[in-house]
TORTOR-860484 format. One line per 10 residues: number of its first residue (from 1); for each residue x, y, z of C-alpha. Coordinates in nm, 2 decimals, padded with zeros to 4 digits, always signed. Example, Ala and Ser with C-alpha at 12.3 -4.5 7.8 and 13.67 -1.06 7.14 Angstrom:
<sites>
1 = +01.23:-00.45:+00.78 ~ +01.37:-00.11:+00.71
</sites>
This chain:
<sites>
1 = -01.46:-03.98:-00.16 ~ -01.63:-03.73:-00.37 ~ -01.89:-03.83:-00.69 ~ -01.63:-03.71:-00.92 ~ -01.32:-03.92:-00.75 ~ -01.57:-04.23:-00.73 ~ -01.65:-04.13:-01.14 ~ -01.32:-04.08:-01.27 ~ -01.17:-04.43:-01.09 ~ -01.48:-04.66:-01.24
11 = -01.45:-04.49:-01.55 ~ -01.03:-04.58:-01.54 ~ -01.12:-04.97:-01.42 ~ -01.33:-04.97:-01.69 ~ -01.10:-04.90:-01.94 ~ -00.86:-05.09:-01.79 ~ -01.04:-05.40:-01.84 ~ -01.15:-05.41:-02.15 ~ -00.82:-05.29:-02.25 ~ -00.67:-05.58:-02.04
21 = -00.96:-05.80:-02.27 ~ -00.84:-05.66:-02.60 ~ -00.47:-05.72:-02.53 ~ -00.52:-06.07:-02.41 ~ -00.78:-06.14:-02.70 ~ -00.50:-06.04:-02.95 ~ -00.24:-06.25:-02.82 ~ -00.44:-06.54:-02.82 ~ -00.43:-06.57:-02.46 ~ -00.80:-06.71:-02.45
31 = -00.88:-06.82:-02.04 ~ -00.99:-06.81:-01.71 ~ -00.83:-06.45:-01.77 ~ -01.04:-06.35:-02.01 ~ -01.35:-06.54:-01.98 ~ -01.41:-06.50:-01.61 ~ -01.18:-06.29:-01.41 ~ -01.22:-05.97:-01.60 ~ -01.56:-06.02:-01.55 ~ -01.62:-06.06:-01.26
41 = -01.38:-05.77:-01.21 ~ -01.60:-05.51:-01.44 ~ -01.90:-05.63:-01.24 ~ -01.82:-05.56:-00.91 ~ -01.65:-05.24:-01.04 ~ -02.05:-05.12:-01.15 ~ -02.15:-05.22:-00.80 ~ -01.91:-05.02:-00.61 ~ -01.98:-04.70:-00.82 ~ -02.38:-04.76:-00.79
51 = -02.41:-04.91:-00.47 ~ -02.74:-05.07:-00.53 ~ -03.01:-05.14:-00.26 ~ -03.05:-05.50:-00.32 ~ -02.87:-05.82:-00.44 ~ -03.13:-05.81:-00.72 ~ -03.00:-05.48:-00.84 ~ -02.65:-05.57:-00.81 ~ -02.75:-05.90:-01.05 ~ -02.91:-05.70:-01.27
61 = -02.60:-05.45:-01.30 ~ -02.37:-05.72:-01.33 ~ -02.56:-05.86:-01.60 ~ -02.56:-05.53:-01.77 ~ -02.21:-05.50:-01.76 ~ -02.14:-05.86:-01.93 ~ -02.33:-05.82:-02.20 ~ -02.23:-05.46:-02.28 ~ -01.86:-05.56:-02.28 ~ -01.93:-05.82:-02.54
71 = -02.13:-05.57:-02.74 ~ -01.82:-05.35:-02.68 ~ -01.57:-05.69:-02.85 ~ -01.80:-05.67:-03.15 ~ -01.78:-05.28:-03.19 ~ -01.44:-05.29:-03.16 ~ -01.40:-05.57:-03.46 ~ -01.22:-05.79:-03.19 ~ -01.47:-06.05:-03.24 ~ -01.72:-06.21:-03.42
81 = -02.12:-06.26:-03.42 ~ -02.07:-06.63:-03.28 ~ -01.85:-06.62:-03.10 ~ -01.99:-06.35:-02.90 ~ -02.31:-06.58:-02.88 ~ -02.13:-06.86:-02.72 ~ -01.93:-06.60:-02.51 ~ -02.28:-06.46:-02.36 ~ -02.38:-06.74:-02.14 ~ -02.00:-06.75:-01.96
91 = -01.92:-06.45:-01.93 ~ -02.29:-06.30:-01.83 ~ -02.27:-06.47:-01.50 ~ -01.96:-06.44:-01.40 ~ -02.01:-06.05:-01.42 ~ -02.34:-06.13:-01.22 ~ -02.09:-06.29:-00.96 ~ -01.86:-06.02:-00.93 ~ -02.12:-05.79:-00.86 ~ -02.27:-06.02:-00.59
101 = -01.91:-06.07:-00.43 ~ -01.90:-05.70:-00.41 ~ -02.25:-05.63:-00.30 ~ -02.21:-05.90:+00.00 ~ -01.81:-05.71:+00.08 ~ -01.82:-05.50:+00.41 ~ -01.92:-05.15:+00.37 ~ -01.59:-05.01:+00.29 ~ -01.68:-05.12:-00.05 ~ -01.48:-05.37:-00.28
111 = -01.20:-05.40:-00.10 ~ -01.12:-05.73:+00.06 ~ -01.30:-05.92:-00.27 ~ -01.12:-05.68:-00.47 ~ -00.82:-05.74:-00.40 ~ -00.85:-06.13:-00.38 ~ -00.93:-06.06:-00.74 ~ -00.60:-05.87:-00.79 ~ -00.42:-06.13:-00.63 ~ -00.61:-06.43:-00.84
121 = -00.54:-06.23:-01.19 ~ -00.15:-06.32:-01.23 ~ -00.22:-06.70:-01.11 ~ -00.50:-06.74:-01.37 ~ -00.27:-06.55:-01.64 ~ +00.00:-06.82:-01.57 ~ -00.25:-07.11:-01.62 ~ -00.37:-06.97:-01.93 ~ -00.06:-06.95:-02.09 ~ +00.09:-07.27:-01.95
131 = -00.23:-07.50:-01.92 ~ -00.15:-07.79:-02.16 ~ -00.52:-07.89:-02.32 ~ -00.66:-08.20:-02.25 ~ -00.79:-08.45:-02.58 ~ -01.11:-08.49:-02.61 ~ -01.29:-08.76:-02.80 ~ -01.69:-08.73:-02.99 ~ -01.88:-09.08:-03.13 ~ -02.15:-09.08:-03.35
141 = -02.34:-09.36:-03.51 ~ -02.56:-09.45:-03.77 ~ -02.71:-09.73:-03.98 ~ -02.68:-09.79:-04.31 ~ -02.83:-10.10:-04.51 ~ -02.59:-10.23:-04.65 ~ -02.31:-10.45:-04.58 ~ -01.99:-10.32:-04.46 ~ -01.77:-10.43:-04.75 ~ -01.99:-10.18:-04.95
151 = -02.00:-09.90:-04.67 ~ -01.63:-09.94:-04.62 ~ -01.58:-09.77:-04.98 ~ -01.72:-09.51:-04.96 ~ -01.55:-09.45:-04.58 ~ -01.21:-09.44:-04.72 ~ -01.32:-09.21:-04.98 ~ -01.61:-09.01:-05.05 ~ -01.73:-08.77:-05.32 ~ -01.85:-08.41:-05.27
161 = -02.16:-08.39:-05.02 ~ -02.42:-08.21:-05.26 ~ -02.64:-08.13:-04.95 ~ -02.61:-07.79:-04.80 ~ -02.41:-07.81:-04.44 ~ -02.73:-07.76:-04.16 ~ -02.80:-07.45:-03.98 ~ -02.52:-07.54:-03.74 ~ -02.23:-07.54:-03.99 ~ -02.42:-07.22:-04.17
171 = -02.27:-07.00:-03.93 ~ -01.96:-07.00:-04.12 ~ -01.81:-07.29:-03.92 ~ -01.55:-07.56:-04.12 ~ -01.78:-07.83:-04.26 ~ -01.66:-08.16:-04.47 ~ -01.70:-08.11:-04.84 ~ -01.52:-08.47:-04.97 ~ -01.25:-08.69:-04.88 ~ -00.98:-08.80:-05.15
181 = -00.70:-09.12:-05.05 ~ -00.40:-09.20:-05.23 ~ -00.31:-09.54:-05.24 ~ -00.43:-09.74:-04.95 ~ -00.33:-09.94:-04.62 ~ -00.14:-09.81:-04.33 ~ +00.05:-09.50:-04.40 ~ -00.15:-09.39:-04.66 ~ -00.23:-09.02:-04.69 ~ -00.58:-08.91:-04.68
191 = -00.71:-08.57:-04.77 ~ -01.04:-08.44:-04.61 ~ -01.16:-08.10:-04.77 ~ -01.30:-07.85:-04.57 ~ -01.51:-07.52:-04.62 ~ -01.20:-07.35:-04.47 ~ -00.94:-07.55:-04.62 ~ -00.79:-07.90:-04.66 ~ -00.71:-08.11:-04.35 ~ -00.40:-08.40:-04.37
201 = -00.46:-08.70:-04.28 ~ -00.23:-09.03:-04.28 ~ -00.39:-09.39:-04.22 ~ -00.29:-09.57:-03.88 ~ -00.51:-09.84:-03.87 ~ -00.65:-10.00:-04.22 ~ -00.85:-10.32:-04.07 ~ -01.06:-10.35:-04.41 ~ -01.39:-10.35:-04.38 ~ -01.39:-10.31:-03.99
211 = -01.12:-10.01:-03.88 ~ -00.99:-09.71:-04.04 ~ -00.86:-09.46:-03.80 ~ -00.64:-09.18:-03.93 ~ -00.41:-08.94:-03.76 ~ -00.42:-08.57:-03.84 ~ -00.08:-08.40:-03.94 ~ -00.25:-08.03:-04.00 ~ -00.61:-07.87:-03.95 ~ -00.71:-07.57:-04.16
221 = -00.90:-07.24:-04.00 ~ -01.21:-07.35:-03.75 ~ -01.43:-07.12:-03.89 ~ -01.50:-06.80:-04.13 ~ -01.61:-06.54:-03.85 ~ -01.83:-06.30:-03.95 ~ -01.81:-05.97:-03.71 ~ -02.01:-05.61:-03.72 ~ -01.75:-05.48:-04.04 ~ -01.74:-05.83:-04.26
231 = -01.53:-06.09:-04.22 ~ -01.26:-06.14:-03.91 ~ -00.95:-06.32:-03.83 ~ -00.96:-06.32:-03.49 ~ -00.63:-06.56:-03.30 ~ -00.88:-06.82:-03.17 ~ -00.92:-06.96:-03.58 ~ -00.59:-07.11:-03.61 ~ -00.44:-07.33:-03.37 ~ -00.72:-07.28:-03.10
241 = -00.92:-07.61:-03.22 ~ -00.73:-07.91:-03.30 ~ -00.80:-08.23:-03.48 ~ -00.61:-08.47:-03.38 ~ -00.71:-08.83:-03.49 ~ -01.03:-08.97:-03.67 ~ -01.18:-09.31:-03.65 ~ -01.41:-09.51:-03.83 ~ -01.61:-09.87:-03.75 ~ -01.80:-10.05:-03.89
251 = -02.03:-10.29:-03.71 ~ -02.18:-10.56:-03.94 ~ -02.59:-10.62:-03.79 ~ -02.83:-10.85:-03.90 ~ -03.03:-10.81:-04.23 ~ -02.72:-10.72:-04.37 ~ -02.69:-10.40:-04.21 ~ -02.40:-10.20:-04.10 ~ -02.36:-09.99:-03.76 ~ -02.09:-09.72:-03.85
261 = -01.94:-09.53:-03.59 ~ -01.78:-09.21:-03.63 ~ -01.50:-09.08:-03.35 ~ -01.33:-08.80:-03.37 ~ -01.02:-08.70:-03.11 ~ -00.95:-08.30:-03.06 ~ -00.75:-08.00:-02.84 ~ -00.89:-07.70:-02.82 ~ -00.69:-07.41:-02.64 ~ -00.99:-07.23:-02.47
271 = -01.06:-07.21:-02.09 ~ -01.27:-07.29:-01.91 ~ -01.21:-07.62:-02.09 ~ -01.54:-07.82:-01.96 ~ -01.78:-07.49:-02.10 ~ -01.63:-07.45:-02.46 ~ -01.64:-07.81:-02.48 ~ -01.99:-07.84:-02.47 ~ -01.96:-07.61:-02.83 ~ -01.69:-07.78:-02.96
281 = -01.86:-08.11:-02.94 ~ -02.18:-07.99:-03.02 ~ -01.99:-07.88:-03.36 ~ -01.84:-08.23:-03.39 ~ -02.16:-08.41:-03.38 ~ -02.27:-08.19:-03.64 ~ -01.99:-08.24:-03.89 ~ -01.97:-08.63:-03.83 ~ -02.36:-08.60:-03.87 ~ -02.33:-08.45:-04.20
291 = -02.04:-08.72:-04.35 ~ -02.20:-09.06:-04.14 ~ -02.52:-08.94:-04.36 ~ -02.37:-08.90:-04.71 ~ -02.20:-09.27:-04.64 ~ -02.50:-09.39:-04.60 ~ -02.66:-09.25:-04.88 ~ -02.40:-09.34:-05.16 ~ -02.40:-09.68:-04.98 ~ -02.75:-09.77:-04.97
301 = -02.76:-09.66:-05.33 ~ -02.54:-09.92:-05.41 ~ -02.23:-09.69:-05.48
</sites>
């Protein structure tokens, strides 16, 4: 096969991966797909063309190749700064693993690994758009002095936070604002208010001053993304991360103290489920963070 032939066929693969990436990106179709088997295909594509000397090479080509697609999402408005961050550290390696699988084939090139690749894409597609997501659940605690019937006020129902949301929630991500109830017991609706929007809530469990746990009947935009041209509405904002139930406790401890215990139970619609996770529950920590310390505050101030 000449140069040119060799050329003209990485240059098409090319293309027809990120263009693969950019249709599946749009749908919403946000996977093993996407995240790892386009990758891996792009990087052993820049392996076959280059044909390096060494496994190091073929790593270091592979890792070119990841990053530069992402770089590619952004130019192309298709995502946002963030996201792209938390892309990085998936997608990165799995480019590095393509181009390993393809340096390590037989010297006829890509072909057996490529085509096992081929032959993977359609069975990862069909997970991606058929995987149901699992719940997961995030508990936080924190101590506030002051007994729970006082604390248990100001969980209900809280005023605007005056602090500033911490360099987490600064990248534009949904953080709590205030929290407004109407009426009270079970069945009660319950209205958190976000920086994106207003989440609904209705009271299943109203064990006062001990339990309340609330379902969540709608859950407003994840984020604001910011990309290369301004502000972005990529798929992934709506639908993608789900709240589905809240929960606080409260713990009474001695001195008159209270343990309060934050739990929070979520979807999100993103694969590899066990890596975005690790995000999403980073994020969680963050926001109960940021509520569990304005209870205490109002509470230990006697409000």
């Amino acid at each position: 096969m000449s140069a040119a032939t060799r050329f003209s066929l990485v240059i098409a693969g090319f293309v027809l991966v990120f263009a693969a990436s950019l249709t599946l990106a749009s749908r919403g179709v946000y996977g093993w797909t996407l995240f790892a088997m386009l990758p891996m295909s792009a990087g052993a594509l820049g392996v076959w063309f280059m044909k390096p000397e060494s496994a190091g090479r073929a790593i270091g080509i592979g890792a070119a190749i990841g990053a530069i697609g992402c770089v590619l999402f952004l130019v192309a408005g298709a995502e946002g700064l963030v996201c792209m961050a938390m892309a990085l550290p998936i997608v990165v390696p799995l480019s590095v693993i393509g181009s390993l699988l393809a340096y390590w084939s037989s010297s006829s090139g890509i072909g057996t690994h490529g085509a096992a690749m081929c032959l993977l894409l359609p069975a990862s597609f069909m997970f991606d758009t058929h995987a149901t997501p699992p719940v997961y659940s995030v508990k936080t605690s924190i101590v506030v002095n002051a007994p729970a019937e006082r604390v248990w006020s100001n969980v209900v129902a809280f005023p605007a936070i005056p602090d500033e949301p911490d360099w987490v929630l600064r990248t534009g991500l949904a953080y709590p604002i205030a929290t407004r109830l109407s009426g009270s017991g079970v069945g009660a609706p319950r209205r958190c208010d976000l920086s994106t929007g207003t989440v609904e809530e209705r009271v299943v469990i109203w064990d006062e001053p001990n339990v309340l746990r609330f379902e969540v009947t709608s859950t407003p935009p994840s984020m604001r993304e910011l990309g290369l041209y301004g502000r972005i509405q990529p798929r992934h904002l709506n639908g993608y991360y789900v709240s589905r139930e809240g929960e606080f406790e409260l713990t009474p401890l001695s001195s008159g103290r209270t343990l309060v215990t934050g739990t929070s139970w979520y979807q999100h619609g993103m694969w590899p489920a066990e890596y975005w996770r690790q995000w999403s529950d980073l994020v969680v920590h963050h926001i109960h963070r940021r509520v569990l310390e304005h209870i205490r505050d109002l509470s230990q101030a006697g409000k």
